[in-house]
MMTF fields as JSON, N, C-alpha, C and O atoms, coordinates in Angstrom:
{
  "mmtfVersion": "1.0.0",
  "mmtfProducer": "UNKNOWN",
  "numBonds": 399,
  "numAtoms": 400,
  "numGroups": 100,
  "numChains": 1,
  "numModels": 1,
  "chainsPerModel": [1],
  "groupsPerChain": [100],
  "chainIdList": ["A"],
  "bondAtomList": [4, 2, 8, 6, 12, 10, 16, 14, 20, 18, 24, 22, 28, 26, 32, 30, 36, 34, 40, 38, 44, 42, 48, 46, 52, 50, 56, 54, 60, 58, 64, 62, 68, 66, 72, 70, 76, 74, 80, 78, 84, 82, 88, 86, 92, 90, 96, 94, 100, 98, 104, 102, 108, 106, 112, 110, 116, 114, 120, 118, 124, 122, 128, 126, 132, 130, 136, 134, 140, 138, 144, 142, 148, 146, 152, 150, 156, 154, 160, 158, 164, 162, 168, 166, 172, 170, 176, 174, 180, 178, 184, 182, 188, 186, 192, 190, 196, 194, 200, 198, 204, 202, 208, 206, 212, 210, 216, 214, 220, 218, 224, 222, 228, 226, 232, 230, 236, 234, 240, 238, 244, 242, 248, 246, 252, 250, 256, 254, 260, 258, 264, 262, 268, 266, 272, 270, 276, 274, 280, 278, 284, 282, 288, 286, 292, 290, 296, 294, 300, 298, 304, 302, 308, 306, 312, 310, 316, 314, 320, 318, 324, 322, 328, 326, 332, 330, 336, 334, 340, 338, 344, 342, 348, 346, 352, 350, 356, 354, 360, 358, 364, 362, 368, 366, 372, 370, 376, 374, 380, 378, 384, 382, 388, 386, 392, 390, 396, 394],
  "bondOrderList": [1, 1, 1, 1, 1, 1, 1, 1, 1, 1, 1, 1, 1, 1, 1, 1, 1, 1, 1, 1, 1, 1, 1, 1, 1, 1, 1, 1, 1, 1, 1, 1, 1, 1, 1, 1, 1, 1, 1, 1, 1, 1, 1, 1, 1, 1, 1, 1, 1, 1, 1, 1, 1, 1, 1, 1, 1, 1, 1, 1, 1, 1, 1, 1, 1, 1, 1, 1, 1, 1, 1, 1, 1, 1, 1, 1, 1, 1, 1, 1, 1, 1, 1, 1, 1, 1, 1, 1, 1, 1, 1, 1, 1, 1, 1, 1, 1, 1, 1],
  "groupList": [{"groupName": "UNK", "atomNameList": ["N", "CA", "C", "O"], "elementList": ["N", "C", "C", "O"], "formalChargeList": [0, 0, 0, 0], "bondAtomList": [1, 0, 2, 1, 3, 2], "bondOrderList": [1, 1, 2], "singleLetterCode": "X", "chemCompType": "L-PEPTIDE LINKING"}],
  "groupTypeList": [0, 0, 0, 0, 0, 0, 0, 0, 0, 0, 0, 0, 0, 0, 0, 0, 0, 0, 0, 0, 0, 0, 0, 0, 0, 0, 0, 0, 0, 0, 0, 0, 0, 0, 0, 0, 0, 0, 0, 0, 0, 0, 0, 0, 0, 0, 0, 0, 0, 0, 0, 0, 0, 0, 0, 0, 0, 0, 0, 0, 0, 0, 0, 0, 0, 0, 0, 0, 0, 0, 0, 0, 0, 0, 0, 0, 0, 0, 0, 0, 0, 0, 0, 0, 0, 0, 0, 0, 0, 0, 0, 0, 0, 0, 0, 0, 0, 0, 0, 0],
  "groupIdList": [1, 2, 3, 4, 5, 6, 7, 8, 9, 10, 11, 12, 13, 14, 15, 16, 17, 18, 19, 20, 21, 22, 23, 24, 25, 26, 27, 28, 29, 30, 31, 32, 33, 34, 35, 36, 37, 38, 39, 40, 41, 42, 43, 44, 45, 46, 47, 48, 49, 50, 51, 52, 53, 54, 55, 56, 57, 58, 59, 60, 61, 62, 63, 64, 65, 66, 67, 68, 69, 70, 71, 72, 73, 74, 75, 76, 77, 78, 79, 80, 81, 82, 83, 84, 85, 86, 87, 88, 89, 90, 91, 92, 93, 94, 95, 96, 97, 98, 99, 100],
  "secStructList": [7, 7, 2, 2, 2, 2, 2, 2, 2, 2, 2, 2, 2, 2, 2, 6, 6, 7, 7, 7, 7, 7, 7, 7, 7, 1, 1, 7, 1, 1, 1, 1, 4, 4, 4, 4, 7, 7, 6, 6, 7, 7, 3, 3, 3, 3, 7, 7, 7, 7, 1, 7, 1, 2, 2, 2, 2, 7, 1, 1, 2, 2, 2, 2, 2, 2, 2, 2, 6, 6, 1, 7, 7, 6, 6, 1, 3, 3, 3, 3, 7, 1, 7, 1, 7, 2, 2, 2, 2, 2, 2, 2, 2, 2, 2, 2, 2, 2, 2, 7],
  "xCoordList": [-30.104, -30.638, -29.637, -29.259, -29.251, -28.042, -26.867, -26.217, -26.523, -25.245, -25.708, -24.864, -26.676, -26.914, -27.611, -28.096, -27.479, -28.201, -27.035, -27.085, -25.823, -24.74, -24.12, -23.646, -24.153, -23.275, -24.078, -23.431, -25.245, -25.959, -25.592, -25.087, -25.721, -25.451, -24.115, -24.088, -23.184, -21.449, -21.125, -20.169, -22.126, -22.103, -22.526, -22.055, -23.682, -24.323, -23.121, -22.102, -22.966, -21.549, -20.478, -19.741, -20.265, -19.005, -19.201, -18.215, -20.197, -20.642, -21.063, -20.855, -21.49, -21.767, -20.331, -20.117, -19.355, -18.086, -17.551, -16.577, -18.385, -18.128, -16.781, -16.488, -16.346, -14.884, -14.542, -13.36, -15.854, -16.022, -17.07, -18.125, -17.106, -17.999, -18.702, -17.791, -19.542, -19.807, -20.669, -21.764, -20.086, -21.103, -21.101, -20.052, -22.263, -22.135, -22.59, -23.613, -22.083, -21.423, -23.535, -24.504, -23.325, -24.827, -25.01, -25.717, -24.622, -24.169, -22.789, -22.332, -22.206, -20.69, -20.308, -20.773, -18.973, -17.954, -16.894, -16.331, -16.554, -15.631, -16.246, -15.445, -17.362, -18.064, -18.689, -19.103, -18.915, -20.241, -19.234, -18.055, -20.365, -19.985, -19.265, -18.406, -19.524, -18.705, -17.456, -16.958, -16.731, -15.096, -14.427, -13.246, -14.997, -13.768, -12.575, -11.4, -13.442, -12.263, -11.077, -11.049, -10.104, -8.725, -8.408, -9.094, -7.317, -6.513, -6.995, -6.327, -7.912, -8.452, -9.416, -9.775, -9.775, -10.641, -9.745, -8.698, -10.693, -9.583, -10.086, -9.606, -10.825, -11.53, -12.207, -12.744, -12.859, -14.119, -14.849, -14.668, -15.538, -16.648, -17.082, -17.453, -17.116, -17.274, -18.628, -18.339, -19.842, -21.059, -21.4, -20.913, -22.238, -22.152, -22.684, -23.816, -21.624, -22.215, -23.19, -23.194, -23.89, -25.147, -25.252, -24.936, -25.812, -26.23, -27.534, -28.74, -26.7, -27.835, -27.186, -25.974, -27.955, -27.928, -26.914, -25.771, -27.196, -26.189, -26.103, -25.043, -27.05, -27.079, -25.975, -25.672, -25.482, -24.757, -23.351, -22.416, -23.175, -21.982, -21.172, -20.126, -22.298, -21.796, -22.545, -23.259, -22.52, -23.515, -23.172, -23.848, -21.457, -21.273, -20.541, -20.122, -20.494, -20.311, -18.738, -18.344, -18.021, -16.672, -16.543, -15.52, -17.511, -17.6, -18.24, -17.876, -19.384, -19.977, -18.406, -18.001, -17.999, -17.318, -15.956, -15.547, -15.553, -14.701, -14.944, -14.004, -16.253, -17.04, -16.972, -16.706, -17.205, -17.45, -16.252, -16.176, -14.997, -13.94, -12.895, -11.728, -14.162, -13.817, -13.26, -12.47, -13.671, -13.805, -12.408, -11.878, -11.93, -10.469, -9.415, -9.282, -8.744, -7.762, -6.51, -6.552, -5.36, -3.902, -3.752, -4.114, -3.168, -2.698, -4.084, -3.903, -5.25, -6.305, -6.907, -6.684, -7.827, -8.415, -9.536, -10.173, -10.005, -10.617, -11.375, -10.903, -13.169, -13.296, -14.608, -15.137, -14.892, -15.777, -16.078, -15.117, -17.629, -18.14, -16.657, -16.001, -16.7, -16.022, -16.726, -16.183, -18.153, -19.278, -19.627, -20.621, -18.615, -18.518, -18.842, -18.75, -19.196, -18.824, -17.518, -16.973, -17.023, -15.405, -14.584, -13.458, -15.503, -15.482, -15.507, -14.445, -16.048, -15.85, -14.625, -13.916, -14.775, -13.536, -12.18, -11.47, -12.37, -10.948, -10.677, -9.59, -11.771, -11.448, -11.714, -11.501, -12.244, -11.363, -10.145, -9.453, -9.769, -8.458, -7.664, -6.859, -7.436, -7.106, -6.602, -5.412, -7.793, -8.055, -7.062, -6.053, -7.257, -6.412, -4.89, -4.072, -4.761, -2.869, -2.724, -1.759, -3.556, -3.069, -3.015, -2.303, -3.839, -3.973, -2.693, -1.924, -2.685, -1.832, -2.238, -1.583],
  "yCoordList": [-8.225, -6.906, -5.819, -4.835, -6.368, -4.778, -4.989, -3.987, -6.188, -6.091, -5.369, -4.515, -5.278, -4.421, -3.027, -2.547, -2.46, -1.305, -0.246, 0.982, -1.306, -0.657, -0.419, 0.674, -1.179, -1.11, -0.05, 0.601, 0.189, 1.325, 2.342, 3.146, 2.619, 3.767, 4.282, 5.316, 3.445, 3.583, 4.02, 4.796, 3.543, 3.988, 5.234, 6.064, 5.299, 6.962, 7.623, 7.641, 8.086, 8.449, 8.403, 9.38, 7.294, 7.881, 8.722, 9.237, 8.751, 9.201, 10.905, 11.953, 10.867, 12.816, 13.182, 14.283, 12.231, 12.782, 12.818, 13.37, 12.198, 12.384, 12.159, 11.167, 13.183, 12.721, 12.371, 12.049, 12.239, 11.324, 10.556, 10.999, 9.692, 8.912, 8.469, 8.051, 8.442, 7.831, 6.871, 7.044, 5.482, 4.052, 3.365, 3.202, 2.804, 1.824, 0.817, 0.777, -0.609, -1.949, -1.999, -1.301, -3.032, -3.722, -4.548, -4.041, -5.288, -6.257, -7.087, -7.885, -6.263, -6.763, -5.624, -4.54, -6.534, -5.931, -6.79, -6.572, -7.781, -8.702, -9.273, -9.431, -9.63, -10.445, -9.565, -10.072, -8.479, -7.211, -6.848, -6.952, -6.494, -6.024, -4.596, -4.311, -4.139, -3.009, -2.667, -1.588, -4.108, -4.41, -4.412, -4.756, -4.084, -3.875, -2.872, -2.908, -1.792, -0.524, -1.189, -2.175, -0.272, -0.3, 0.962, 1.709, 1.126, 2.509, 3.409, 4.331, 3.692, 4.665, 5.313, 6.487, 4.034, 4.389, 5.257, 4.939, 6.761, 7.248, 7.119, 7.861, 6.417, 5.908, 5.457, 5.654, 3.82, 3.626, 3.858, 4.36, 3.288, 4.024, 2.813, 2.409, 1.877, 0.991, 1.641, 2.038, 1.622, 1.829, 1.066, -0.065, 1.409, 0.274, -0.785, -0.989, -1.755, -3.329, -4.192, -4.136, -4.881, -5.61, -6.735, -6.925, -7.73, -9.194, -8.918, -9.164, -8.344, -8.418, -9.231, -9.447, -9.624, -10.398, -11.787, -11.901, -12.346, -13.383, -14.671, -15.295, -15.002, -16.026, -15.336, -16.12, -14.16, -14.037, -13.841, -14.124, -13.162, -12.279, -12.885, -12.55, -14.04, -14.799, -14.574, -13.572, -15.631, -15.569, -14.968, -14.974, -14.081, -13.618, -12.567, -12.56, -11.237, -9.786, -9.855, -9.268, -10.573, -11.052, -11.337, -10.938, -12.021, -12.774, -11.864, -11.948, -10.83, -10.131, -8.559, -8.097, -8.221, -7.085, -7.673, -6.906, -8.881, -9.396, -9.351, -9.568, -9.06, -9.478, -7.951, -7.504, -7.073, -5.558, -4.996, -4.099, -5.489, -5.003, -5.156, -4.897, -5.83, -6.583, -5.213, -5.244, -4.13, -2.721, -1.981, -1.458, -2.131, -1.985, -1.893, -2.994, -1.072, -0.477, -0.509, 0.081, -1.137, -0.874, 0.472, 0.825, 1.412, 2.872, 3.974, 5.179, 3.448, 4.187, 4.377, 3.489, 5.712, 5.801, 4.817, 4.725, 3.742, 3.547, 4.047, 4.085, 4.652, 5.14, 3.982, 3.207, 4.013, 3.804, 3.827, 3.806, 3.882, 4.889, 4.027, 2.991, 4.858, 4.36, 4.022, 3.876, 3.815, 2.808, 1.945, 1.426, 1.362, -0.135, -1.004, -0.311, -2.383, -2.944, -3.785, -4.216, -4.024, -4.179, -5.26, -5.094, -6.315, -7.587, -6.57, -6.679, -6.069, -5.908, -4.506, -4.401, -3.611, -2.514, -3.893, -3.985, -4.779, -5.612, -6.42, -6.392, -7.171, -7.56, -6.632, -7.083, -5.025, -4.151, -3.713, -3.181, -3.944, -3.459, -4.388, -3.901, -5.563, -6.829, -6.609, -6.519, -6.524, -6.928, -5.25, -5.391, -4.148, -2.948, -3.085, -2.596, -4.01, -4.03, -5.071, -5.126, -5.715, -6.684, -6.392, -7.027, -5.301, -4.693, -3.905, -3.975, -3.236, -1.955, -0.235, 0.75],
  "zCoordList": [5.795, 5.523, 5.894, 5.259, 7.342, 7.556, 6.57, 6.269, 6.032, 5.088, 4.115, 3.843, 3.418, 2.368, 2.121, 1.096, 3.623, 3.806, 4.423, 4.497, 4.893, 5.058, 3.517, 3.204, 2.892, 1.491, 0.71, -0.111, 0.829, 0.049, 0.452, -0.331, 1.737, 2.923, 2.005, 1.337, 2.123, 1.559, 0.856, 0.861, -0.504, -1.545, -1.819, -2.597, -0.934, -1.412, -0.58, -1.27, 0.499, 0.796, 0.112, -0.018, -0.396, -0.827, -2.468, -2.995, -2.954, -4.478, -3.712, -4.325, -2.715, -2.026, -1.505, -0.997, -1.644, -1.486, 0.449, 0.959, 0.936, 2.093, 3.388, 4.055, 3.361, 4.233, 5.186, 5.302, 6.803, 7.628, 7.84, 7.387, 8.306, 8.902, 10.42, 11.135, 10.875, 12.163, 11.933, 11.397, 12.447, 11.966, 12.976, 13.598, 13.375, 13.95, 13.881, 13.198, 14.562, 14.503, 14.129, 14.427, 13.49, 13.531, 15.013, 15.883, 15.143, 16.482, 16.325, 15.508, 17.976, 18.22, 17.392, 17.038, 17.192, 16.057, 15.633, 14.56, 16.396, 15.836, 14.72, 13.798, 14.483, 13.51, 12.762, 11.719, 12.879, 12.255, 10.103, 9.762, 9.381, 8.843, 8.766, 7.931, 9.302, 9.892, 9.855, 9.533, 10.367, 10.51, 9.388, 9.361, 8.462, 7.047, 7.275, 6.91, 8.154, 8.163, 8.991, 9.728, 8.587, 9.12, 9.58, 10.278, 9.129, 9.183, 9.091, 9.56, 8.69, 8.052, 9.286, 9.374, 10.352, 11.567, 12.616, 13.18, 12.707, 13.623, 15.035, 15.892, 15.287, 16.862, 16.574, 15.484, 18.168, 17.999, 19.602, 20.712, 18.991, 21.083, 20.957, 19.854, 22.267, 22.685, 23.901, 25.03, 23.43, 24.444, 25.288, 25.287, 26.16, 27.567, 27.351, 26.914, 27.746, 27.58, 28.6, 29.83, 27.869, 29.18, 28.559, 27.384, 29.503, 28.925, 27.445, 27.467, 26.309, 25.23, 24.057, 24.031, 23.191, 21.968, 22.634, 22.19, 23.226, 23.932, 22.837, 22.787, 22.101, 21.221, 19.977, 19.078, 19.917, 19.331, 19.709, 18.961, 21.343, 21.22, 22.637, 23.194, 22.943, 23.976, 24.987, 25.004, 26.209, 27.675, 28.778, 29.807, 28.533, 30.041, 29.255, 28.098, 30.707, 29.858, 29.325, 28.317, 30.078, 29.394, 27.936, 27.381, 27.191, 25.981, 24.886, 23.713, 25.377, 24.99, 24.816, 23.749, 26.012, 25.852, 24.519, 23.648, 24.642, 23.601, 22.23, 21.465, 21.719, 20.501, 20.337, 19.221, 21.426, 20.907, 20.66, 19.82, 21.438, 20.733, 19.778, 19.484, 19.394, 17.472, 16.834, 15.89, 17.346, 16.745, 16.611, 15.631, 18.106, 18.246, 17.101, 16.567, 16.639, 15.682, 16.507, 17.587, 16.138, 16.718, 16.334, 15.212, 17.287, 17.639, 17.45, 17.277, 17.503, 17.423, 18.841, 19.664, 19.288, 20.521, 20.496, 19.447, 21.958, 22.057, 23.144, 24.28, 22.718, 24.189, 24.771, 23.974, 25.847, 26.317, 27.599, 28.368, 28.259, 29.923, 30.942, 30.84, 31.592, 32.85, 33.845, 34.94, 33.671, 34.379, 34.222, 34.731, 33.158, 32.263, 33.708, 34.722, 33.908, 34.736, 34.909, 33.893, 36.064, 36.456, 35.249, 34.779, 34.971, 34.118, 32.607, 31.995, 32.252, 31.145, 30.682, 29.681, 31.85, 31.706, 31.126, 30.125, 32.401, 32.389, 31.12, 30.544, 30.702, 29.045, 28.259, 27.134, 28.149, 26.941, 27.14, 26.272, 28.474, 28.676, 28.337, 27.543, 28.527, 27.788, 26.295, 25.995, 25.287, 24.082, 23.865, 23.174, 24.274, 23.805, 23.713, 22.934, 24.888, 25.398, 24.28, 23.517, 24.269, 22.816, 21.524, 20.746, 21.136, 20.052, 19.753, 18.794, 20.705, 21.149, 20.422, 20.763]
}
């Protein structure tokens, strides 16, 4: 259902001519339809992560914060709270230096 409610969404957007966007991930983002963009993303926001959707995005906030920064763009801002917990600041900080 969200794959095709995003692609409608898109479409009507892009037919009203629209020149930005703010979207977000259905669940995660490494796996989400969402992840088509590239270059074109000029940031993403990584919101605070908690033990949710675990049958999808993994069982520990490590596995879960990895899946969300599916989102991550090389040379793009990534933001997210600085009340993250310690485990997950440390694997987006991870997955960014790798991105770059």
């Amino acid at each position: 259902f969200f794959d095709r409610l995003l692609a409608a969404a898109l479409l009507h957007y892009g037919e009203a001519g629209c020149r930005s966007l703010v979207l977000e991930a259905g669940v995660g983002g490494l796996h989400d339809s969402t992840n088509f963009f590239g270059d074109e993303l000029a940031a993403c926001v990584i919101t605070s992560i908690s033990l949710d959707h675990t049958a999808m995005l993994g069982a520990t906030l490590e596995e879960i914060a990895f899946n969300k920064a599916g989102v991550m763009r090389r040379g793009k801002a990534a933001l997210t709270p600085s009340t993250q917990p310690p485990e997950v600041l440390q694997t987006l900080r991870r997955v960014a230096a790798d991105r770059g």
